[in-house]
N, C-alpha and C positions, 0 to 999 in steps of 0.2 A: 845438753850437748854430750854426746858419745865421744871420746876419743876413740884414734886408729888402732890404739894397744886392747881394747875392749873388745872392739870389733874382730882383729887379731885371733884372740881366744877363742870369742865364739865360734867364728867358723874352723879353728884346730877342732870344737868341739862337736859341733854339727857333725853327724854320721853320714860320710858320703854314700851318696845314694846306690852307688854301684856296689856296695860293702853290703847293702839292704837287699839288693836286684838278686847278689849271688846268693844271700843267705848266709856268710862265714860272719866270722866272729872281729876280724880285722884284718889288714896289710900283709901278706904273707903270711896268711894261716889259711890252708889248705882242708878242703871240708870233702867228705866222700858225697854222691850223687846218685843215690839208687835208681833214684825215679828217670835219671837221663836217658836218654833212649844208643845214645854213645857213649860217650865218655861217664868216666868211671868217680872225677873230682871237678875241684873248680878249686880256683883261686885269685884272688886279687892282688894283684904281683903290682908293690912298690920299689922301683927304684929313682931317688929324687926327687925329680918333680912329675916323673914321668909314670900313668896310670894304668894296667892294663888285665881287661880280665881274660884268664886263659884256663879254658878245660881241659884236662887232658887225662890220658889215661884207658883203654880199650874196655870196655862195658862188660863185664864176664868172664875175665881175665885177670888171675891174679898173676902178680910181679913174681918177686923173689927176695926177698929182705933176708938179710944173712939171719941164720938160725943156729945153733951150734949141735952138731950133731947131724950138720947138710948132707947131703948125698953129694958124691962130685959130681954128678948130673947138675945138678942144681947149680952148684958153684960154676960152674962151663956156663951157663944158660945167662947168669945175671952177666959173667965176667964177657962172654957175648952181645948182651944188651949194651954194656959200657962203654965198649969197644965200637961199636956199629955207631953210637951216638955221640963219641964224644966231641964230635966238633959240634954239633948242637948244642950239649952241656956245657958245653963250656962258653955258649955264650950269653951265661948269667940268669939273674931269676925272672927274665923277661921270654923266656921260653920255654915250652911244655915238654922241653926232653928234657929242663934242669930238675924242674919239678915232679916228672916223672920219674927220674934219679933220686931223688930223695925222696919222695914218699915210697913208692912202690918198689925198690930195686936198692 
């Protein structure tokens, strides 16, 4: 007979299948996507109990990630990106403008 604490484990341990589908490594580990015909990442965004996979990202387009030695073009460009999205950003890792906030920008 198995106990429920056994069973438990195994399936913390079982790799969900969606984790498999995207190809990433785990739960909020965000993976580039060359091959996508859109979108530029993918990721399996865990919060709770709640599971979602979200692409995102413009296919051939790079972001802006602060560099030192930017041009202030640059710095205008991301600090516009921010700006325009952050009421998206801000509503957590269950959306592709958060994650396009931190990865790319």
């Amino acid at each position: 007979m198995v106990g429920r604490h056994t069973l438990r484990r195994e399936a913390r341990m079982a790799k969900d299948p969606r984790l498999e589908r995207a190809g990433v490594a785990g739960f909020n580990k965000p993976k580039r996507t060359p091959s996508h015909p859109t979108k530029s990442h993918v990721v399996v965004a865990k919060e709770g109990d709640q599971i979602k996979t979200i692409r995102f990202g413009q296919q051939g387009v790079s972001g802006s990630p602060k560099k030192q030695g930017e041009s202030e073009a640059y710095a205008n460009r991301r600090a516009s990106f921010k700006a325009r999205h952050a009421k998206n950003i801000s509503k957590g890792k269950m959306s592709a403008a958060y994650w396009a906030d931190k990865v790319k920008w």
